[in-house]
C-alpha positions as CSV (number, residue, x, y, z in Angstrom):
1,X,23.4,-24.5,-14.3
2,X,24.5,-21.4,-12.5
3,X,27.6,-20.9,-14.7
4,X,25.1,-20.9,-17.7
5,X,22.9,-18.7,-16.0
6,X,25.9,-16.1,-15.6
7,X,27.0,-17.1,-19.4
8,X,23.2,-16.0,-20.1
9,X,23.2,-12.7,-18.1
10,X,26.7,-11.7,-19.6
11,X,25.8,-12.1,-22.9
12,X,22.7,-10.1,-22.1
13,X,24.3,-7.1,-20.9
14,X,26.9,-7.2,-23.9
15,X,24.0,-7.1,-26.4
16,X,22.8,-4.3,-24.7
17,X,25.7,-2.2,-24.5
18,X,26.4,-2.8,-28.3
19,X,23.0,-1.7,-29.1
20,X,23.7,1.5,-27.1
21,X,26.6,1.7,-28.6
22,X,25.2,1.3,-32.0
23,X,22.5,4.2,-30.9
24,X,25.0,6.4,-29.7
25,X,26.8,6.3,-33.9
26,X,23.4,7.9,-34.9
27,X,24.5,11.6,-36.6
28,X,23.6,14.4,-34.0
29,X,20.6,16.0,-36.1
30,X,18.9,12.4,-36.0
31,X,19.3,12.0,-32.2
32,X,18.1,15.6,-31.4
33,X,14.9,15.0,-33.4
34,X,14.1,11.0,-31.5
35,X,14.8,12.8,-27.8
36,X,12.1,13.5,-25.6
37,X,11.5,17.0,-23.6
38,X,10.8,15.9,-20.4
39,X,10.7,19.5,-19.3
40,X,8.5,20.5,-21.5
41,X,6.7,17.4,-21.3
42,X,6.4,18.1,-17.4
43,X,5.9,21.9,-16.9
44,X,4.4,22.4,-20.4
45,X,1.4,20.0,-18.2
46,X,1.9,21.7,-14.7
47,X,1.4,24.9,-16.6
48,X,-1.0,27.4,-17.6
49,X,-1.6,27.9,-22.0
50,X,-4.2,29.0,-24.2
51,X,-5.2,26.5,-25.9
52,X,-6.2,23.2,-24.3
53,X,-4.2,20.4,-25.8
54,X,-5.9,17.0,-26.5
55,X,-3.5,14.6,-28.6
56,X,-1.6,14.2,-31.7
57,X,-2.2,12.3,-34.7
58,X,0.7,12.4,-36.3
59,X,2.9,15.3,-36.3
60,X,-0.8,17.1,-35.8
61,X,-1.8,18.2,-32.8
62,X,-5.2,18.2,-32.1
63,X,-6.4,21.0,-29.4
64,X,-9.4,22.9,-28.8
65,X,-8.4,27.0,-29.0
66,X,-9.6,29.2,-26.7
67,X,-10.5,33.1,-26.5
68,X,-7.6,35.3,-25.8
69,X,-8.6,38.5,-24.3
70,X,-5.9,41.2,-24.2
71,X,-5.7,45.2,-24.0
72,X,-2.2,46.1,-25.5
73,X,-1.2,49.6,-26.6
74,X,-3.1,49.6,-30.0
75,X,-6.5,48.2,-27.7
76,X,-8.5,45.4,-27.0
77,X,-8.4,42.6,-29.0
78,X,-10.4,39.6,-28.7
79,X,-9.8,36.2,-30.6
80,X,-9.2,32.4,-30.7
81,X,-5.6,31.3,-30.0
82,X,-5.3,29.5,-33.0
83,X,-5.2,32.7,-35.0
84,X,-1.7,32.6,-34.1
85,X,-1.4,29.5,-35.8
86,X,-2.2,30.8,-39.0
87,X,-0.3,33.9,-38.4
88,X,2.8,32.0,-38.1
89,X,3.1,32.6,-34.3
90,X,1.8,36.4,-34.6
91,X,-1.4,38.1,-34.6
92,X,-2.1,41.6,-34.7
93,X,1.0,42.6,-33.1
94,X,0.6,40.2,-30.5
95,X,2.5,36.9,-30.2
96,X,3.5,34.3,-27.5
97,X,7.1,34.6,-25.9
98,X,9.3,31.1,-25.9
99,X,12.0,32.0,-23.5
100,X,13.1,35.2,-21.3
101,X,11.0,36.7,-18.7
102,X,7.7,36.3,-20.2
103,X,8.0,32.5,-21.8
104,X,4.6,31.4,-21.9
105,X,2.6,34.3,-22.0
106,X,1.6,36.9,-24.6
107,X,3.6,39.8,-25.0
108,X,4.4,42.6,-27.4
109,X,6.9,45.1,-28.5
110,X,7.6,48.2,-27.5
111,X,8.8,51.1,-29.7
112,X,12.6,50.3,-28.5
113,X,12.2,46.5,-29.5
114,X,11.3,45.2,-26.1
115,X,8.9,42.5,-25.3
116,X,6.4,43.7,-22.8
117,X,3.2,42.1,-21.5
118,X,-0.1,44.0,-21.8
119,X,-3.4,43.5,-19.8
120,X,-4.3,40.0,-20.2
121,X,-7.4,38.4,-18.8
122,X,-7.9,35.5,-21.1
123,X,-9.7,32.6,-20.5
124,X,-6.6,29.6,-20.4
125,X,-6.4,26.2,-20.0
126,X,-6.7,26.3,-16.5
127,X,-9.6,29.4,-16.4
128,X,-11.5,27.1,-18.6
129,X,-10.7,23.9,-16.1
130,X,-12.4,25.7,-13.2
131,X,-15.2,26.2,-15.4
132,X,-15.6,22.7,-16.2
133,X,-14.8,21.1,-12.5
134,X,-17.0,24.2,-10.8
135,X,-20.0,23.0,-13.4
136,X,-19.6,19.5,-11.8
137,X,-19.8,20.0,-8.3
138,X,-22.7,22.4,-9.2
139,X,-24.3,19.3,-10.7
140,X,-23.7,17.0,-7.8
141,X,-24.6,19.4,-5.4
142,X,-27.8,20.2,-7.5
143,X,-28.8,16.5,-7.8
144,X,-28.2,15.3,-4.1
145,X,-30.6,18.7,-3.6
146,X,-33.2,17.2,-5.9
147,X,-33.4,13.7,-4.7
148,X,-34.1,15.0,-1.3
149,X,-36.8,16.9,-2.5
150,X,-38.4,13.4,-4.4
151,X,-37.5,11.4,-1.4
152,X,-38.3,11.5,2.4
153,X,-35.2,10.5,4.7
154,X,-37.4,9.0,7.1
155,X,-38.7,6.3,4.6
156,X,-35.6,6.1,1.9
157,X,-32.0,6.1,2.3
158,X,-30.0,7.2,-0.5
159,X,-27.8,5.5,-2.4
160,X,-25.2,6.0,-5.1
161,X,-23.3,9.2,-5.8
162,X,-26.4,10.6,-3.4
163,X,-25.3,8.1,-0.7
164,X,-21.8,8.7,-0.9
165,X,-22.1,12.7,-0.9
166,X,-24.0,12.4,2.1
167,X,-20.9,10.2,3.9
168,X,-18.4,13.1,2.8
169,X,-20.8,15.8,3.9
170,X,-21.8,14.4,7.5
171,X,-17.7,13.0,8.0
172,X,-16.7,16.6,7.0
173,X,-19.4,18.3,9.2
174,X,-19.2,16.1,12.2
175,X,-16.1,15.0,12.5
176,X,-14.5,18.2,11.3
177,X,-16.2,21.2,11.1
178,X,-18.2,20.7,14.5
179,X,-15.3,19.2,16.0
180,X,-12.8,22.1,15.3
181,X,-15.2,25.1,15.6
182,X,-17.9,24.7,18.3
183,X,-21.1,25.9,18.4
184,X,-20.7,28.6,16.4
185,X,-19.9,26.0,13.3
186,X,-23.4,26.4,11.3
187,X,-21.7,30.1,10.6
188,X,-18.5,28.6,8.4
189,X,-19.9,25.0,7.5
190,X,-21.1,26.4,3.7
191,X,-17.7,28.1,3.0
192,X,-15.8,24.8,4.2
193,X,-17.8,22.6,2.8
194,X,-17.7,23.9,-0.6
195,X,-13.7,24.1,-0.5
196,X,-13.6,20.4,1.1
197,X,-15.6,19.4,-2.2
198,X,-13.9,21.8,-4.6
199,X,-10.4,20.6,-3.6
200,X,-11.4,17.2,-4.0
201,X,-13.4,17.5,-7.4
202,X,-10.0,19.5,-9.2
203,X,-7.5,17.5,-7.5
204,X,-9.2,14.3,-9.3
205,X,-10.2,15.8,-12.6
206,X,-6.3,16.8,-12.4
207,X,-5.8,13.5,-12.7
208,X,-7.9,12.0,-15.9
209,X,-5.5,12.2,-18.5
210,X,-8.0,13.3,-21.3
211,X,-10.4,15.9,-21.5
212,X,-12.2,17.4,-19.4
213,X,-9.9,16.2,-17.1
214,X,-6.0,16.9,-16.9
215,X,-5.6,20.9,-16.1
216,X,-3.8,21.2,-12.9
217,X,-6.3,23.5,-11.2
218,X,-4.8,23.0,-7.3
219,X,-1.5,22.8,-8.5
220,X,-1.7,26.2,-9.5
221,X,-0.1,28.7,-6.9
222,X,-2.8,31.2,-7.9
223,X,-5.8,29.3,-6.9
224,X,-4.5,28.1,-4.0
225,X,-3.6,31.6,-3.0
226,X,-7.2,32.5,-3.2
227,X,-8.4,29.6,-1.2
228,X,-6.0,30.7,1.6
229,X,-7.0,34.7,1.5
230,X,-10.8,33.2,2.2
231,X,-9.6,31.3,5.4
232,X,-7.7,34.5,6.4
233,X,-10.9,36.6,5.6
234,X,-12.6,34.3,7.5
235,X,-10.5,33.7,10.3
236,X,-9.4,37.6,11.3
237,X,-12.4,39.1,9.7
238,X,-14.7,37.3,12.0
239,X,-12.4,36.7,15.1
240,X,-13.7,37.9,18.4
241,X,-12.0,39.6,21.2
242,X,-10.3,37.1,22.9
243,X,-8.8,35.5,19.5
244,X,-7.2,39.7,19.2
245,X,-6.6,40.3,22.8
246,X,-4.3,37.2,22.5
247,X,-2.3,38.4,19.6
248,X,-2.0,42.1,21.2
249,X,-1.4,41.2,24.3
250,X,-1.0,37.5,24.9
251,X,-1.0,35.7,27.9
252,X,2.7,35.3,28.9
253,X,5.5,37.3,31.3
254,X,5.0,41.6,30.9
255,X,8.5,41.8,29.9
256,X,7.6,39.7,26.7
257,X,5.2,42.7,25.7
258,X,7.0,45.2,27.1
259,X,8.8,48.2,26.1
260,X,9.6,45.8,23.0
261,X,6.4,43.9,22.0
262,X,8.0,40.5,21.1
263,X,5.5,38.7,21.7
264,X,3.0,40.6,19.7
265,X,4.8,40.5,17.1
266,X,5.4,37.2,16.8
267,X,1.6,36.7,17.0
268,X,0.9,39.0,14.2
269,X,3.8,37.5,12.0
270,X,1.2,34.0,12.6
271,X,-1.8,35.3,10.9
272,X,0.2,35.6,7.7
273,X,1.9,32.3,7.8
274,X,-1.1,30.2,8.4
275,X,-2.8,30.9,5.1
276,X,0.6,30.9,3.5
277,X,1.4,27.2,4.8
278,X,-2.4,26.6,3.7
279,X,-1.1,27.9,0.2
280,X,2.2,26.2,-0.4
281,X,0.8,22.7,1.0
282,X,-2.0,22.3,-1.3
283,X,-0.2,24.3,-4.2
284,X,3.0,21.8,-3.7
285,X,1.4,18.6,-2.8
286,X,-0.9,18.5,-6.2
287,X,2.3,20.2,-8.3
288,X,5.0,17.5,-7.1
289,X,2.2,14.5,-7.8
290,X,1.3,15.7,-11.6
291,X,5.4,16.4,-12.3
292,X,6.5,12.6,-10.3
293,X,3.7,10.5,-12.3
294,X,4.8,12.5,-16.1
295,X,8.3,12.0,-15.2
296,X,7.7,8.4,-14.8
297,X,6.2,7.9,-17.5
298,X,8.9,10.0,-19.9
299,X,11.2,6.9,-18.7
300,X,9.3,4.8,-21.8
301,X,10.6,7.8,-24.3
302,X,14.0,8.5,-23.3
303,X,14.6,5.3,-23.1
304,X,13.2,4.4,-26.5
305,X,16.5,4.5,-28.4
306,X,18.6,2.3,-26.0
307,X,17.3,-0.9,-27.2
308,X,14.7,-3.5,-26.5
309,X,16.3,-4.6,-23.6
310,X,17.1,-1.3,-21.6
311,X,13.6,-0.1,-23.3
312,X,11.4,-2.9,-22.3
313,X,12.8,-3.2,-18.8
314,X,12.6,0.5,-18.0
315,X,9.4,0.2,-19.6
316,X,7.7,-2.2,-17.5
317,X,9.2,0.1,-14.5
318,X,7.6,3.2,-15.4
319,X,4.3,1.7,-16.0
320,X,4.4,0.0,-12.6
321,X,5.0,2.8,-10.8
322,X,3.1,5.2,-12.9
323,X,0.2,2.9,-11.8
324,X,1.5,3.1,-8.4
325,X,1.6,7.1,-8.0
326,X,-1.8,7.1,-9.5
327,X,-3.6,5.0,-6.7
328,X,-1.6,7.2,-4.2
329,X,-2.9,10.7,-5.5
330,X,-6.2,9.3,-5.5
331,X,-5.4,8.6,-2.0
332,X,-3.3,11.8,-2.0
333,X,-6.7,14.1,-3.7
334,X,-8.9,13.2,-0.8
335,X,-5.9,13.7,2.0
336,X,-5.2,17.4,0.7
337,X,-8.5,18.3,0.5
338,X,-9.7,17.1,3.9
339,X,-6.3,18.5,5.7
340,X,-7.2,22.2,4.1
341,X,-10.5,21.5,5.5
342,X,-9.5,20.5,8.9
343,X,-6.6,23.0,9.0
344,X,-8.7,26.1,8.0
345,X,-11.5,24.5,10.5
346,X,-8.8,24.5,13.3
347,X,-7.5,28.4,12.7
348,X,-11.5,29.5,12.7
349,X,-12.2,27.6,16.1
350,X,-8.4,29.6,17.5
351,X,-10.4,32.7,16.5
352,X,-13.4,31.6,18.4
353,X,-11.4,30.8,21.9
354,X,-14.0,32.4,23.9
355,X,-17.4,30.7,22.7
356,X,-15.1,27.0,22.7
357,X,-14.0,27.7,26.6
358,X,-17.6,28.2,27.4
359,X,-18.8,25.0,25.5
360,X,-16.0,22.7,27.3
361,X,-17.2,24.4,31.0
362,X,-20.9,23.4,29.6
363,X,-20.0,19.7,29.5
């Protein structure tokens, strides 16, 4: 039985290599047209465009255009994206670049022939994304509002999406906020509350593969960037002496601080690259979970011309651990939003040393 079985798997693999080698005989023009981008697939996904792409029926693609708002040298000009479309990739003296310095994004020419990039504040995919998710929570937030308004807490618990915002509000507060800040934490609990729950409702929509869903809002540098200056606002901004007199003039040997402030400046060097390890974490957490679950699944496509065999094997693979990376950036959405929480909750309380030494002699 176990020769057969080898006989078997032999004869397996042989039929598989000659229907890759009969692939491979395919003229050069009919292989480049059955390969699969999986860069374009991938960052064309992770990034930014002007029109939001659905689907394609066919060799039709079926996408929603959205405004384009530019001021180039001749002025403003305002229209949909599909107007390049009909203009065969140009409109108005405008067009979008495919490679060099400015692939992706609308450009124009100068009077020497060059492409340059005028003032462009248009609303993209992902503008239009942060529209859509920031609508959402607005809901939610508005509705748990409202059935506390109908309902006394004293004679109803809630229940539902009501009932499990609640959970998520009191861990965060609690557990977090409170935890990290001290009793000054009723100052910063509406600012961290809303990025906890912002975080967490665009790392999820991020992942629903149709629309609204599927714009990679936190794996965008960009917004992450802005979510980080906030903290920093909010950390320096509102830090009190002690949190500065540590910086300047930290507790450690004089000849640390002085005649070359090494110390000092080590400490001021800090306050830059806490927001900016706020930034990349979020920014390349979300980015590296879109670009590993697309990549998977591009295994079914580039795979499609190797035979059943190879195909259905590599197939069955893909989907298994396309499934897989799924369930763990639904895990993944709630981790990175809570640790930007925590972490932003943990450099406000280090600005707020004094008021936490008094609390701890208190108990």
């Amino acid at each position: 039985m176990r020769s057969l079985r080898y006989i078997g798997t032999v004869l397996m693999l042989l039929i598989a290599f000659l229907q890759g080698a009969n692939a491979r005989e395919e003229s050069d023009t009919d292989y480049k047209e059955q390969q699969v981008d999986v860069n374009e697939i991938v960052f064309g996904h992770i990034g930014d465009s002007y029109e939001w792409h659905i689907t394609d029926i066919g060799d039709t693609p079926i996408a929603i255009p959205l405004p384009v708002i530019v001021k180039s040298s001749t002025g403003w000009h305002v229209f949909l994206s599909s107007r390049f479309e009909e203009g065969n990739g140009e409109y108005e003296g405008l067009y979008i670049a495919k490679d060099g310095e400015y692939k992706g994004k609308i450009v124009e020419k100068d009077a020497s022939g060059n492409e340059v990039k005028p003032l462009d504040i248009s609303i993209t995919k992902n503008v239009t994304g942060l529209f859509v998710n920031s609508a959402i929570l607005v809901i939610l937030v508005l509705s748990c509002a409202r059935w506390y308004k109908k309902h006394p807490v004293e004679k109803e618990a809630p229940k539902g999406m009501v009932g499990m915002m609640e959970a998520c509000i009191l861990a965060i507060n609690d557990d977090v906020i409170k935890g990290c800040i001290g009793k000054d934490y009723k100052r910063y609990a509406p600012y961290l509350l809303t990025a906890f729950f912002f975080i967490l409702i665009n790392n999820l929509m991020g992942l629903i593969p149709f629309f609204p869903g599927g714009a990679n809002i936190t794996g965008n540098i960009a917004v992450t960037f802005v979510l980080a200056i906030c903290t920093f606002l909010a950390v320096n901004l509102w830090g009190n002496k002690e949190y500065w007199k540590e910086i300047l003039w930290p507790d450690v040997p004089w000849w640390l601080k002085a005649p070359f402030p090494m110390m000092p400046i080590i400490e001021i060097f800090g306050i830059f690259t806490k927001p900016f390890a706020l930034m990349i974490r979020l920014f390349a957490n979300m980015m590296a979970g879109h670009a590993a679950i697309l990549s998977l699944i591009s295994i079914i496509f580039i795979t499609a011309n190797m035979g059943p065999l190879i195909n259905g094997s590599m197939g069955f693979v893909a989907v298994a651990f396309g499934i897989f990376m799924t369930a763990l950036e639904l895990l993944v959405a709630f981790i990175q939003a809570y640790v930007f929480t925590m972490l932003s909750a943990v450099f406000i309380g280090l600005s707020r040393t004094e008021e936490m030494r008094e609390e701890k002699e208190m108990k």
